[in-house]
N, C-alpha and C positions, 0 to 999 in steps of 0.2 A: 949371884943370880944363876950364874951357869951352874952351881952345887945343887940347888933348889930343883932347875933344871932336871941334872941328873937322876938325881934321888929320883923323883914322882915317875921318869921313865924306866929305871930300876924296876920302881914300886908294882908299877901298871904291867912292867914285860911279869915279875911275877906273879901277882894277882892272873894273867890271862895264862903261866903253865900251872897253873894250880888249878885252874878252873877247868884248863883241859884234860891233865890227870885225871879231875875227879870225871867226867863225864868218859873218861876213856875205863875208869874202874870200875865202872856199874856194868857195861856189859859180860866184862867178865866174871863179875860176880855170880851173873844169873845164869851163864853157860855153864859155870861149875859147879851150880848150886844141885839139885835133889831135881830131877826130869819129873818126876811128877808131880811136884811142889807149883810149876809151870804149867803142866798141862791142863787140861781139862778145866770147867766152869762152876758156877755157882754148886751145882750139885754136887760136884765131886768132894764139898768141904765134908768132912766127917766133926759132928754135933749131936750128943748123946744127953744132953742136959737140958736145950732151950727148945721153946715150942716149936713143933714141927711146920714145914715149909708146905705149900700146898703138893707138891710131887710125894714128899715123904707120909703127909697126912693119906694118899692115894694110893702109895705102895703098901702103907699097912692096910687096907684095906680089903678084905679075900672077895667082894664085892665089885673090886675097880679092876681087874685084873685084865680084861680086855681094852679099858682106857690106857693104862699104864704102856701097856704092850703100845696102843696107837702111839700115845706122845711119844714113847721112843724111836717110834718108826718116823714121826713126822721131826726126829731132831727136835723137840721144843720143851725137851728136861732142862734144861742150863736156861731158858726163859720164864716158866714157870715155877723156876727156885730163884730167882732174881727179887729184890725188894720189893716191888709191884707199887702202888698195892693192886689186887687183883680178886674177884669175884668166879667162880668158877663154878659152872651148873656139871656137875658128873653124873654123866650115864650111869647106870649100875652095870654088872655082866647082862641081865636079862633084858633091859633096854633095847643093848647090841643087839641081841637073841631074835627081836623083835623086827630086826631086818630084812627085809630079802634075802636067799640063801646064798652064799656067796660074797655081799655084799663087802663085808667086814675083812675078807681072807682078800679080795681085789683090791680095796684101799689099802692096805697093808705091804702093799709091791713096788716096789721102787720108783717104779716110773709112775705111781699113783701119787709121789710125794705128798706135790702142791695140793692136790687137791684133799688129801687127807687135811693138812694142817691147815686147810682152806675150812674145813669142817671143825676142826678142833678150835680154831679162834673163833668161830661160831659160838661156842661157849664159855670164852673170857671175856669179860668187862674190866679194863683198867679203873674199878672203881672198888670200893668195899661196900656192898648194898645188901644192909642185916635186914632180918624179913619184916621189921617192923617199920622197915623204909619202903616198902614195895607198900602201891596201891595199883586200885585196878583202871587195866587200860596202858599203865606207865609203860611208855617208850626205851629201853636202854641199848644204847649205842655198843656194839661187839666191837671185839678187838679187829675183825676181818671186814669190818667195814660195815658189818650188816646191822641189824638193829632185833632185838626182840621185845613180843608184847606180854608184860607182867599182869597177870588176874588173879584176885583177893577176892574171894565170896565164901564167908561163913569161917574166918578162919585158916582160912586151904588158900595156899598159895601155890600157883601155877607160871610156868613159861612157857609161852608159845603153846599152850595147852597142854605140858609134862606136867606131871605133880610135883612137888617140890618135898623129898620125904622125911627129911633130916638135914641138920644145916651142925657145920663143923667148923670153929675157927681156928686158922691156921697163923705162923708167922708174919706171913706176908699178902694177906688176906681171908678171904672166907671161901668156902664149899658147901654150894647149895647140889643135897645127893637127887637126883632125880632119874624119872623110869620112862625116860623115851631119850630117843638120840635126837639132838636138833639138827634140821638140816637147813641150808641156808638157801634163800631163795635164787 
């Protein structure tokens, strides 16, 4: 009885340094590992073969280039390269254009953060909504809380009264391109 004893408390003391090695070896693994293997988010993975993420579908774009510039200003590249899925109405550059003067270089300031990326969730829907799912009138719930109104007449599909010019599916969702900036109420 007392051998039986021993053993299983043997057994137990090593099974609990074995368990703690190994939870002591993972740290250092990752501290010696490649610093930028660590660093940085979804975006930063490099994928040259599989269909592109909604950020990468917006960066080739010579079209989006004042979008591109916001979400990087409002930090929310590493969220909209995330698996989503996600719905995403893009401005064109001339959209922007279409601003007040100034408008776009004031959001862009640091201390405009929040409210930049206040505006840019304005334009995702954590849903995938192809244009043959929009009808008119339909309600859709924004990632910032807000909500906008979809309108279908003749074909033409509109948000919130933007046209809707072209639609692009991406990895992790779709991109509807449109020509007004939404602003949220």
């Amino acid at each position: 009885m007392k051998i039986n004893f021993l053993i299983r408390s043997m057994l137990g003391l090593l099974l609990v340094i074995w368990f703690s090695n190994c939870n002591n070896s993972a740290p250092q693994q990752a501290a010696s590992g490649d610093a930028a293997a660590v660093e940085g988010g979804q975006a930063s993975v490099e994928d040259n073969d599989s269909q592109k993420d909604i950020v990468k579908v917006a960066v080739g774009s010579k079209d989006h280039t004042t979008l591109v510039t916001a979400v990087k200003a409002a930090e929310l590249v590493d969220v909209l390269s995330n698996a989503g899925p996600f719905t995403v109405f893009a401005p064109t550059n001339a959209a922007f254009e279409k601003l007040p003067a100034g408008t776009v270089e004031g959001l862009l300031k640091p201390d405009k953060k929040e409210a930049l990326s206040d505006i840019l969730q304005y334009h995702v829907a954590v849903a995938v909504y192809k244009p043959e799912m929009f009808t008119d009138g339909q309600v859709i719930s924004m990632a910032n809380g807000g909500s906008v109104t979809m309108g279908v007449k003749d074909g033409k599909i509109t948000v919130n009264g933007a046209n809707v010019l072209a639609t692009v599916t991406a990895s992790n969702g779709i991109v509807h391109v449109i020509d007004n900036v939404l602003l949220p109420k």
